[in-house]
C-alpha positions in Angstrom: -26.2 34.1 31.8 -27.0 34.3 28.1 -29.2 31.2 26.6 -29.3 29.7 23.0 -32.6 28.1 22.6 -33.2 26.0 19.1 -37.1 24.7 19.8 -36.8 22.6 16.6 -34.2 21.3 14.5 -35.3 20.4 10.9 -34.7 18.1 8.7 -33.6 15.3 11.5 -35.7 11.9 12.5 -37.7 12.8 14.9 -38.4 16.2 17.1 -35.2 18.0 18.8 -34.4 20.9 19.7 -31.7 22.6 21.7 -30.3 24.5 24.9 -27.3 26.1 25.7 -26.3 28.3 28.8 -23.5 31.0 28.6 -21.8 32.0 31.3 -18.7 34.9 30.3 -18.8 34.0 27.1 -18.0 30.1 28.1 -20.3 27.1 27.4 -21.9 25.8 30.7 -24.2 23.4 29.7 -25.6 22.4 25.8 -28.2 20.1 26.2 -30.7 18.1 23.6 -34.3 18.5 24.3 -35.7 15.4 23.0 -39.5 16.8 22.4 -41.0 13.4 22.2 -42.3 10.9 24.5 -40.9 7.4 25.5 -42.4 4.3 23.8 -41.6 1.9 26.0 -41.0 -0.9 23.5 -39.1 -2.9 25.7 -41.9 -3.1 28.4 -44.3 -4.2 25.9 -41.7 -7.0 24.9 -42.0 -8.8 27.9 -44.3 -11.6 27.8 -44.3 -11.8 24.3 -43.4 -14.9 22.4 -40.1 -14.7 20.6 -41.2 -15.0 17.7 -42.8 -11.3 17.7 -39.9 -10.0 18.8 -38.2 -9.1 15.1 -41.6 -7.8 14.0 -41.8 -5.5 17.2 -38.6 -4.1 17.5 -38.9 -3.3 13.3 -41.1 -1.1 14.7 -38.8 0.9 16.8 -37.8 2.8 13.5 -39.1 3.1 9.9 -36.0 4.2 8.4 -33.7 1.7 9.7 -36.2 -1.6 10.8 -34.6 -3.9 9.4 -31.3 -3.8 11.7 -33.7 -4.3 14.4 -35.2 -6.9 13.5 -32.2 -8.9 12.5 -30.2 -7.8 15.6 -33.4 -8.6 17.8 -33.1 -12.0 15.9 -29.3 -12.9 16.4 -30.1 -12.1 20.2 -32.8 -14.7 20.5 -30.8 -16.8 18.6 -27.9 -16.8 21.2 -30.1 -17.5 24.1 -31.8 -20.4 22.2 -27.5 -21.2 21.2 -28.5 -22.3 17.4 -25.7 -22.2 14.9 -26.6 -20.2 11.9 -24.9 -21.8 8.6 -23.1 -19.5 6.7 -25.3 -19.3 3.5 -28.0 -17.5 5.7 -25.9 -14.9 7.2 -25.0 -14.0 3.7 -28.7 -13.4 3.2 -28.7 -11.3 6.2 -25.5 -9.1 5.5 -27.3 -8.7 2.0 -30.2 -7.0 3.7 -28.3 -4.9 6.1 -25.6 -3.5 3.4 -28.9 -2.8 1.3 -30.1 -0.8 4.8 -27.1 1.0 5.1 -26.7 2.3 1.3 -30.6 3.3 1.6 -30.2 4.9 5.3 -26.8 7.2 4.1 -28.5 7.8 1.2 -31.7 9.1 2.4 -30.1 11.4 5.5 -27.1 12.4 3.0 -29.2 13.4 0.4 -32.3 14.2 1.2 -31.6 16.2 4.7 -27.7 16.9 5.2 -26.3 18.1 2.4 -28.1 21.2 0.7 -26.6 22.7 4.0 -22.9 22.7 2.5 -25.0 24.3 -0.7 -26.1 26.9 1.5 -29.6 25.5 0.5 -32.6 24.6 2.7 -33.9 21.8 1.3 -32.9 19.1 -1.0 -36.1 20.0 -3.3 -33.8 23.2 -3.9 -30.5 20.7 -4.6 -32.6 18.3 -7.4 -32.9 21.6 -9.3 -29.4 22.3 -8.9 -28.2 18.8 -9.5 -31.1 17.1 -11.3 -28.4 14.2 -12.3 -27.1 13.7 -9.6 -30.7 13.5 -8.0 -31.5 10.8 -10.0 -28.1 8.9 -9.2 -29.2 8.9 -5.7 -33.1 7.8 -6.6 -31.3 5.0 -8.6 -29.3 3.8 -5.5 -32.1 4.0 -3.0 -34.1 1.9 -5.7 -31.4 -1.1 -5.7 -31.3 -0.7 -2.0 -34.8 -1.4 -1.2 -35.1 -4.1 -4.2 -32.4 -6.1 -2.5 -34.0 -6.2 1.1 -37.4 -6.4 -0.2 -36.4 -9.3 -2.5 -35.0 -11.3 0.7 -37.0 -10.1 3.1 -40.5 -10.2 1.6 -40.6 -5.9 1.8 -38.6 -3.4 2.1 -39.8 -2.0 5.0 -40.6 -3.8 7.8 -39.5 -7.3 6.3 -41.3 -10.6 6.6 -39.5 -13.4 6.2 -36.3 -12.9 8.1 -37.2 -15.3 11.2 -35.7 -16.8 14.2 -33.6 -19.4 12.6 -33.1 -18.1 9.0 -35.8 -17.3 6.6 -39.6 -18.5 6.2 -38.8 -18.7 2.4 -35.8 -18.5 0.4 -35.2 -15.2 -2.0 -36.2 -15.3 -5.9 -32.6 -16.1 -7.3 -33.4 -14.7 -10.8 -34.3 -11.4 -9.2 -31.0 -11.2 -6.9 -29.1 -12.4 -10.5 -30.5 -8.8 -12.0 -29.2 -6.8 -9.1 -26.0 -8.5 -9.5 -26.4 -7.6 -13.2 -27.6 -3.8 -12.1 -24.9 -3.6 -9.9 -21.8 -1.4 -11.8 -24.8 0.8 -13.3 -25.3 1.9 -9.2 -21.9 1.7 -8.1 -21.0 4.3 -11.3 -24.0 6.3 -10.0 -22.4 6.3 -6.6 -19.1 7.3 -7.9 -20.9 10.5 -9.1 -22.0 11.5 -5.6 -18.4 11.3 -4.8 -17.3 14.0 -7.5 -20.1 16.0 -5.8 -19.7 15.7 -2.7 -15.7 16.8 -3.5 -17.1 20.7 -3.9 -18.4 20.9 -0.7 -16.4 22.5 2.1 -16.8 21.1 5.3 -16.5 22.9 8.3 -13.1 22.8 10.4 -13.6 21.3 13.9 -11.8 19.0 15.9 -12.4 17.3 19.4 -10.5 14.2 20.1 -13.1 11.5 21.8 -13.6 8.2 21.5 -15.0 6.3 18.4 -16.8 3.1 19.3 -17.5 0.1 16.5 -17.4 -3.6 15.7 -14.3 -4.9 14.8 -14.0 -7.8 12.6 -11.8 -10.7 14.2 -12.7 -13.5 11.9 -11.4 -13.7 8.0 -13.0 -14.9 5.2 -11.4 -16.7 2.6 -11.9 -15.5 -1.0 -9.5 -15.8 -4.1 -7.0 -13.7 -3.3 -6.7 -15.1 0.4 -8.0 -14.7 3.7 -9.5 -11.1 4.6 -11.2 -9.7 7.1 -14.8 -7.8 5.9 -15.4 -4.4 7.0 -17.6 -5.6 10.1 -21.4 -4.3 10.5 -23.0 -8.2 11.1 -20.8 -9.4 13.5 -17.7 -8.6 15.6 -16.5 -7.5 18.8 -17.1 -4.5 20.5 -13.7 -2.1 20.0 -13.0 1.6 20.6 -9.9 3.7 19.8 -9.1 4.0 23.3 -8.6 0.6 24.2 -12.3 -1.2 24.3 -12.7 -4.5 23.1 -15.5 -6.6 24.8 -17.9 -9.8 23.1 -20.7 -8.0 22.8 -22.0 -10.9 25.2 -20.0 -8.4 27.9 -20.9 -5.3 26.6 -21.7 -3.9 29.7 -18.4 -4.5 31.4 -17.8 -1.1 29.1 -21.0 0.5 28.2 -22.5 2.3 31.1 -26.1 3.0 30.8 -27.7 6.2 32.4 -30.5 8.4 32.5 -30.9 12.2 33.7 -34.0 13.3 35.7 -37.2 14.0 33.7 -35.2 12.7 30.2 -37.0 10.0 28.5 -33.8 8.3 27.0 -30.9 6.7 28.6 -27.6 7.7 27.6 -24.9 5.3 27.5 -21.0 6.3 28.3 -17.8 4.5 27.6 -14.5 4.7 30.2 -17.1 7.4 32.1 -17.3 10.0 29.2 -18.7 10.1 26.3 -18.2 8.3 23.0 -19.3 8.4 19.1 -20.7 5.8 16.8 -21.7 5.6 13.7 -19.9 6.2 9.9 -17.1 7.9 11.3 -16.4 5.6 14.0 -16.5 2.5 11.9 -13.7 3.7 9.5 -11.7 5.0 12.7 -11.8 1.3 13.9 -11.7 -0.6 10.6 -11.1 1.7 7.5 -8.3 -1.4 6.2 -11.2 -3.1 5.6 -12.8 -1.1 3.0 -13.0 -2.3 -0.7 -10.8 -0.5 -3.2 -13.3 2.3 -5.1 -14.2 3.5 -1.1 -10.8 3.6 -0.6 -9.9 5.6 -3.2 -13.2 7.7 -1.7 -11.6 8.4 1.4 -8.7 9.9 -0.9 -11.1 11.9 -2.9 -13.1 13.7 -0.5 -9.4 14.1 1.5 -10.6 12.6 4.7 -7.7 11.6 6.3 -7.7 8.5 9.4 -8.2 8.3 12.4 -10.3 12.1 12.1 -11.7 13.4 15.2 -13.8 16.3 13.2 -17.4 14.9 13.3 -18.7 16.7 10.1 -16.8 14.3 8.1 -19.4 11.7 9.7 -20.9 12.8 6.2 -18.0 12.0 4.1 -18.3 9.0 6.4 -21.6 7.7 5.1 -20.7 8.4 1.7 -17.3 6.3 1.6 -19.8 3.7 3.4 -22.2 3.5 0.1 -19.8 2.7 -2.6 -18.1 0.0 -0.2 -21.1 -1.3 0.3 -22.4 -1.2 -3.3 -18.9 -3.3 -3.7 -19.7 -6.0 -1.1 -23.1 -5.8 -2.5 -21.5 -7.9 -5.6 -19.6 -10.4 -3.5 -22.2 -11.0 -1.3 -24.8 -11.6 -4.3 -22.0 -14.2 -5.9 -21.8 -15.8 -3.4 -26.0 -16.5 -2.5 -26.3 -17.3 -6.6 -23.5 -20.0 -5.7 -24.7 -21.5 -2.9 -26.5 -24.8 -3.5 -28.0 -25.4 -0.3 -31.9 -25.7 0.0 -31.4 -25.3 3.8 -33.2 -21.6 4.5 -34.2 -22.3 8.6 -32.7 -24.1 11.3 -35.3 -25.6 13.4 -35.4 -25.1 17.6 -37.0 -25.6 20.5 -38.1 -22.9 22.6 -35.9 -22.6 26.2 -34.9 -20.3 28.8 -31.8 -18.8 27.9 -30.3 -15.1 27.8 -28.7 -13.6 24.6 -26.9 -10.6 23.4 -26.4 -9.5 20.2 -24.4 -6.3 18.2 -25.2 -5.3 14.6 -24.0 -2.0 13.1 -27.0 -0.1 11.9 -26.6 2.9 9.5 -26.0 5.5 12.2 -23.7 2.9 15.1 -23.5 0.7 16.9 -27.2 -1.1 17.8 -27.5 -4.1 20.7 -30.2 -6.0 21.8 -30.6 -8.4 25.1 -32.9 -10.6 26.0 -34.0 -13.4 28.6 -36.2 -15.8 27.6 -38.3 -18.5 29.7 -38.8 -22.3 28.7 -41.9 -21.7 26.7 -40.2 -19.3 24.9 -41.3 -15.6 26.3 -39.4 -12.8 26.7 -38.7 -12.1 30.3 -36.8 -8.9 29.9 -35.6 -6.9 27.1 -32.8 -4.1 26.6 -32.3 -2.3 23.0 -29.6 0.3 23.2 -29.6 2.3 20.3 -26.9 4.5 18.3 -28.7 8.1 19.3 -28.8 6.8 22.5 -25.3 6.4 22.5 -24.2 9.6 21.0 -26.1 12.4 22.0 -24.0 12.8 25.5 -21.3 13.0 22.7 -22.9 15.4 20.6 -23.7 17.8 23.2 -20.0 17.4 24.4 -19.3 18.5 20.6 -21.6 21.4 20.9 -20.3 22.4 24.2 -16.7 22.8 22.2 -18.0 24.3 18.7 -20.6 26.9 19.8 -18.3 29.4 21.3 -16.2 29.4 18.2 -19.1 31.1 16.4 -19.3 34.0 18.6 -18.9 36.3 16.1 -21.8 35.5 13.5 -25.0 36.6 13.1 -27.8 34.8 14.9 -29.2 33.4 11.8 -25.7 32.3 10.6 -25.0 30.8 14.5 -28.0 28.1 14.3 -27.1 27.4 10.8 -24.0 26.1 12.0 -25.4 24.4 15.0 -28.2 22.8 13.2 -25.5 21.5 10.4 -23.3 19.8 13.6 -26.5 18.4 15.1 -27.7 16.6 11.4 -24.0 15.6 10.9 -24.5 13.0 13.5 -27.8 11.8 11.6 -30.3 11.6 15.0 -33.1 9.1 15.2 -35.5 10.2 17.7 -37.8 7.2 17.3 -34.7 4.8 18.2 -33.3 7.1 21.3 -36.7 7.3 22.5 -37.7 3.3 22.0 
């Protein structure tokens, strides 16, 4: 029995490594060594009033805190049963489109894609592309302006609450976004042309692709639509899964492997992706016009069951997001309500809630006593949820490198593994 052994695999959140058994040439086992240990943010939940909770579980990740936070809060929310007006969940999908573009655009950017440049680092790619650097320094920029602007900071934001917000947004700061807005949607147009010369790898592995799905329509000028769903929706899949996410685990199956600090989750008893590529397998339709004529540019045809387009993915996900960025934005600068909170009393209730963050599908679930502590807590993250997938990916692609060098071999590895975009901080919660 030959072994591949990766102790370390850079430029991914979090330490990972990876090993794989051969047995005549055949993949027995490919497993991810998560090198960290657990956090156990869930048992220090408990107890807590619910009003820490958002400013915990922001906590559970730096790159992507504020999905947490807001899913953490839509949780509470449904065991408390307030009714959130509309104009604050427009506040909210304004901070979570501003995660995603700044998410994507980090892991794209700054780890992922000097690989299809045959470059090791993206310090390497700025001198290559120094325009295009700053097209994606630009982006970032608005990214964190427009959470920071509604959430008090960019990282690890204040004033998104139980309820609403602790203080409305500066309007004339969210009117020069709006008014900054085609400068970053033409500077994400450009990543497009460049991510058009890269060739990505050919691998396919029919699984399943698990994401919200938008049942509810909005009505705007041209009619009623449904949004491309990352705030709220039920839980679908491409092989027949659609569950509240109230139910979701009447088809998520949590487990966890002896002496392995996370706990995977499964769908239909195998495993499942989330993430970029899963959300336009389940709801591409939805996307505005420029990321549809993305997907047509970087020739990523749907459904797709080759997980390196989860890149392409993330990129199509930017410039639609940039787009809903604007009618978001229109809509807050519209909105003439002064009501930023709805008040409630604390009592014992259980709630679940499902956001999409930048790399899947994210749920939180809580129970909560009548003076308003948490009694029990489950996060189930994204990397949680893939990595049985990815290691059923790895299981398929290794062998077909058989005849490269060792050098090339991890190369191609490591570029499958950062394809899915880990978070080690979030598995390991």
């Amino acid at each position: 029995m030959a072994k591949i052994i990766i102790n370390h695999i850079a430029k991914s959140e979090g330490h990972v490594g990876l090993e794989a058994n051969i047995v005549n040439g055949n993949i027995a086992e490919a497993k991810m060594e998560i090198k960290e240990g657990a956090r156990l943010i869930e048992g220090l939940l408990r107890g807590r009033k619910i009003e820490e909770v958002p400013e915990i579980t922001a906590r559970i990740c730096g790159v992507c805190p504020t999905v947490h936070s807001l899913t953490a809060i839509k949780a509470l929310e449904s065991a408390l049963k307030i009714k959130i007006p509309e104009p604050i969940i427009d506040l909210r999908k304004a901070m979570l489109y501003g995660q995603i573009i700044q998410s994507h655009t980090l892991h794209l950017f700054f780890l992922a894609i000097s690989d299809y440049f045959g470059l090791d680092n993206s310090l390497d790619l700025a001198k290559l592309q120094p325009a295009r650097i700053k097209d994606v320094i630009k982006i970032r920029d608005f990214a964190n302006d427009l959470i920071e602007i509604i959430g008090g900071r960019a990282t690890h934001s204040l004033s998104n609450i139980i309820g609403g917000f602790s203080k409305p947004p500066d309007k004339n700061k969210l009117k020069k976004l709006l008014k900054l807005q085609p400068e970053i949607l033409s500077a994400g147009l450009n990543l497009v042309n460049l991510l058009t010369k890269i060739q990505l790898p050919k691998f396919s592995r029919p699984t399943e692709y698990v994401a919200l799905k938008n049942i509810r329509q909005r009505r705007t000028r041209l009619g009623r639509e449904k949004e491309y769903p990352v705030y709220e929706g039920i839980i679908n899949s491409t092989q027949g899964l659609f569950i509240p996410a109230q139910n979701y685990s009447r088809g998520l199956e949590e487990f966890q492997r002896p002496s392995e600090v996370v706990k995977l989750v499964k769908a239909h008893k195998h495993s499942y992706m989330v993430g970029a590529l899963s959300r336009l397998n389940n709801s591409g339709k939805q996307l505005n016009k420029e990321a549809r004529l993305a997907i047509k540019k970087l020739k990523l045809d749907l459904p797709c069951d080759n997980t390196f387009y989860n890149i392409s993915g993330q990129m199509i996900e930017i410039i639609h997001f940039i787009e809903e960025t604007k009618k978001v934005l229109e809509r807050i600068l519209k909105e003439k309500s002064k009501i930023y909170c709805v008040q409630y009393q604390p009592k014992a209730g259980e709630g679940m809630a499902a956001c999409e963050a930048p790399r899947g599908l994210l749920i939180h679930h809580y129970k909560i006593n009548a003076s308003g502590r948490v009694v029990t807590a489950n996060v189930i993250t994204p990397t949680a949820q893939f990595l049985f997938n990815l290691e059923e990916d790895l299981k398929q692609y290794i062998p077909t490198l058989k005849k490269m060098s060792k050098q090339e071999r991890r190369r191609k590895i490591e570029m499958l593994v950062r394809a899915y975009d880990l978070c080690i901080s979030c598995a390991v919660h």
